[in-house]
FIKOLZA-1660 file (N, C-alpha, C; in steps of 0.1 Angstrom, whole numbers, plus 5000, padded with zeros to 4 digits):
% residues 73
   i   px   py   pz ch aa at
   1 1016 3757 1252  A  X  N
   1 1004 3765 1249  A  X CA
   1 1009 3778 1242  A  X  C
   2 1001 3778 1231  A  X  N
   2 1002 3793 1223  A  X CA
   2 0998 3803 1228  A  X  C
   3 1011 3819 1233  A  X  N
   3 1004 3831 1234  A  X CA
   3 1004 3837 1228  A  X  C
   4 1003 3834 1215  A  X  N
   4 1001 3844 1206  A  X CA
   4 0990 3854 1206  A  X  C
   5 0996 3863 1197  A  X  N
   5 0979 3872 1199  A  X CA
   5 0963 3866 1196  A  X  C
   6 0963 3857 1191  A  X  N
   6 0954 3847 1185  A  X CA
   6 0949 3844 1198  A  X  C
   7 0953 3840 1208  A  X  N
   7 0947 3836 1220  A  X CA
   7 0938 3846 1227  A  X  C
   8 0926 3840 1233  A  X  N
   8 0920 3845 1233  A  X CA
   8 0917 3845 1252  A  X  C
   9 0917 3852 1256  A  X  N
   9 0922 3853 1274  A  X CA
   9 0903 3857 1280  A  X  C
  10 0903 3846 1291  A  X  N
  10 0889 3846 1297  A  X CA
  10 0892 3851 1314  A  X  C
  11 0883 3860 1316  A  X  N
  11 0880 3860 1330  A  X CA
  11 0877 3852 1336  A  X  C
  12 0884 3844 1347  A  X  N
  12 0875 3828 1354  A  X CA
  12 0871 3835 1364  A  X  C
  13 0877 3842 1372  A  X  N
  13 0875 3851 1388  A  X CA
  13 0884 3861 1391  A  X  C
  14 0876 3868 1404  A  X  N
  14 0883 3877 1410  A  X CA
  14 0883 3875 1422  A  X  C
  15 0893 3885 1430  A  X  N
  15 0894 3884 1443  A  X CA
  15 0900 3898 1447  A  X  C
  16 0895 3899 1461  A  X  N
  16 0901 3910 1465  A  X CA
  16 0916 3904 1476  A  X  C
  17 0916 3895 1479  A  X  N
  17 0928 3886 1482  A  X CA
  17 0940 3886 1477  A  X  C
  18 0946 3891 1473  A  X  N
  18 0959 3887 1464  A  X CA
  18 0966 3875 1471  A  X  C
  19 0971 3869 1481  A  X  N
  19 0976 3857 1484  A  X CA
  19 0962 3845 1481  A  X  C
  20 0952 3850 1481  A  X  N
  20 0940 3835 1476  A  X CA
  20 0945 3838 1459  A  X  C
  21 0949 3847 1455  A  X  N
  21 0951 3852 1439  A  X CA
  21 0962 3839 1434  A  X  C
  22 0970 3844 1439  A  X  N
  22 0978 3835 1441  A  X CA
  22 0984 3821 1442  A  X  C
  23 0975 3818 1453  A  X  N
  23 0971 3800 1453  A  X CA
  23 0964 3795 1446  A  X  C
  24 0953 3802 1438  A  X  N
  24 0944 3800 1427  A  X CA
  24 0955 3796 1418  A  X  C
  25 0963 3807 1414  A  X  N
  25 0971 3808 1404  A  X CA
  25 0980 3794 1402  A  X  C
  26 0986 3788 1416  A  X  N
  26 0994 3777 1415  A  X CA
  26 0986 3767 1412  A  X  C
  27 0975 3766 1419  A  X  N
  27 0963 3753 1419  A  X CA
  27 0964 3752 1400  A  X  C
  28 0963 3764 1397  A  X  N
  28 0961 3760 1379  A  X CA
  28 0973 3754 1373  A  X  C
  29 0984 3763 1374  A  X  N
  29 0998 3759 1370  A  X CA
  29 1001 3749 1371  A  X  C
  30 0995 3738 1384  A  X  N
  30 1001 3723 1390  A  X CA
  30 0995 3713 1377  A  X  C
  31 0978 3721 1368  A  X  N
  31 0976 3717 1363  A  X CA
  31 0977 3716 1351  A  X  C
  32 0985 3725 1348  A  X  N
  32 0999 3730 1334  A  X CA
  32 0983 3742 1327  A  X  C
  33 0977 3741 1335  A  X  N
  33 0965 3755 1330  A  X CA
  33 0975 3771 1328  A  X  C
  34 0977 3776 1319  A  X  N
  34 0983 3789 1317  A  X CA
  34 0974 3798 1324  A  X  C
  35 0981 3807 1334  A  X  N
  35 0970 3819 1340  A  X CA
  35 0983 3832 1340  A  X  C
  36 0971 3843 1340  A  X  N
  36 0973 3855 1339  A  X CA
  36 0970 3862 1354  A  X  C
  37 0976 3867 1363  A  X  N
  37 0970 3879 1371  A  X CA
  37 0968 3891 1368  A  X  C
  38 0959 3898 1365  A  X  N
  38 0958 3911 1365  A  X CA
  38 0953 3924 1376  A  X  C
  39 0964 3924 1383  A  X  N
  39 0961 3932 1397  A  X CA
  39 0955 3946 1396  A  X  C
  40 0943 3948 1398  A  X  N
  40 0935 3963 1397  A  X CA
  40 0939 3968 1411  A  X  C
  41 0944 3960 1422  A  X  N
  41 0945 3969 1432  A  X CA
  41 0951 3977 1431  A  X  C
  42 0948 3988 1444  A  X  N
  42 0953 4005 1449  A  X CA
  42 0966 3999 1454  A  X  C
  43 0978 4006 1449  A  X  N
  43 0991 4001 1459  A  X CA
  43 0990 4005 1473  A  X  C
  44 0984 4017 1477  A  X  N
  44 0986 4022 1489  A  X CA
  44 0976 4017 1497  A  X  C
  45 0962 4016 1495  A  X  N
  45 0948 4008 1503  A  X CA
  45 0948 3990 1497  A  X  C
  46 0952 3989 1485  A  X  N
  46 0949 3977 1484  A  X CA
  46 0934 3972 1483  A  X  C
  47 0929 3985 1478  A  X  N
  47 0911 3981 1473  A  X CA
  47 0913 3977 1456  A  X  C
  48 0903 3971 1454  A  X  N
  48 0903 3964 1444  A  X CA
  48 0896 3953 1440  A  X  C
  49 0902 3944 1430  A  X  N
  49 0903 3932 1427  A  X CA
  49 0917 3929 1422  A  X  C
  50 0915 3912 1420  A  X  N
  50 0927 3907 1414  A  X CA
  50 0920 3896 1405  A  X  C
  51 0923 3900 1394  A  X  N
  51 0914 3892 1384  A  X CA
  51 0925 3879 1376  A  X  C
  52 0916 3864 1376  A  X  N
  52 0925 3855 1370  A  X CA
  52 0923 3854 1354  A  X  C
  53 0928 3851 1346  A  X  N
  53 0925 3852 1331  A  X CA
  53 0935 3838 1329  A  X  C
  54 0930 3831 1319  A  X  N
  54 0932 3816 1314  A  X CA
  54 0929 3818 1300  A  X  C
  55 0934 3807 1288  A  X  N
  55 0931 3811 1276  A  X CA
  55 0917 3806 1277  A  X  C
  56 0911 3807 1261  A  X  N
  56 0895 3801 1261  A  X CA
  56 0898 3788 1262  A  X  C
  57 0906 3782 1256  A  X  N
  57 0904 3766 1252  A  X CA
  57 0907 3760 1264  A  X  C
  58 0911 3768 1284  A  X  N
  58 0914 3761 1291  A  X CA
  58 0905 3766 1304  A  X  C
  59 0894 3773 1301  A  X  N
  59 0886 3779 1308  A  X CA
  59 0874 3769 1318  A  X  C
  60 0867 3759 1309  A  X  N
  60 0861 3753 1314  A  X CA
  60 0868 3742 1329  A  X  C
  61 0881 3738 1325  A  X  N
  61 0888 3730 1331  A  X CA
  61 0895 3737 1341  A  X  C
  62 0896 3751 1339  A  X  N
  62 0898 3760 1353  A  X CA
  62 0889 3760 1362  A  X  C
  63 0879 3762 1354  A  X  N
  63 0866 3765 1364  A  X CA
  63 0861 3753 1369  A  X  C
  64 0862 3743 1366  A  X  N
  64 0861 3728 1372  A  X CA
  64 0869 3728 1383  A  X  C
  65 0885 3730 1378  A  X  N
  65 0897 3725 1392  A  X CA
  65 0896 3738 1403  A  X  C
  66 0886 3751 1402  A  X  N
  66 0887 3757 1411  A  X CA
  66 0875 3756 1416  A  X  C
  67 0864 3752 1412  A  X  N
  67 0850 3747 1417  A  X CA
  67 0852 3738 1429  A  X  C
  68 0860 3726 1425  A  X  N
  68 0863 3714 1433  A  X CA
  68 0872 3719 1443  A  X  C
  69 0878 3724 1442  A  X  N
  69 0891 3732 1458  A  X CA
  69 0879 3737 1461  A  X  C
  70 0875 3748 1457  A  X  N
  70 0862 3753 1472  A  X CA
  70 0850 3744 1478  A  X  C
  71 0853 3734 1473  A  X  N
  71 0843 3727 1478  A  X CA
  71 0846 3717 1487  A  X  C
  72 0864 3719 1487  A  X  N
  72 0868 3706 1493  A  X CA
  72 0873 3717 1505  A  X  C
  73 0872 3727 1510  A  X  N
  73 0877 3738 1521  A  X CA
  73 0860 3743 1526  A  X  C
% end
């Protein structure tokens, strides 16, 4: 997959979780889905979010393969 600057990066979700950030993150990767974390949390409280970002052209099929995990927990 191209990351050139041409790509164009979608917000799928957030979490205030960082270890659910995380497992999100592998669940995509198993599915060769390219993801981005972008941790807004506070180092010291850990308020926040943790935001996932995917390119456009792989967004719908994120949102599908993490629809289906929460549905199967």
């Amino acid at each position: 997959m191209d990351k050139g600057p041409e790509t164009k990066w979608i917000k799928i979700t957030e979490t205030a979780n960082h270890i659910q950030a995380e497992l999100m993150k592998s669940l995509l990767e198993d599915a060769q889905i390219e993801v981005v974390l972008l941790n807004k949390q506070d180092s010291m409280y850990l308020l926040g979010e943790v935001e996932l970002y995917v390119p456009d052209s792989q967004a719908l099929t994120a949102h599908h393969i993490l629809s289906k995990s929460n549905s199967e927990h």
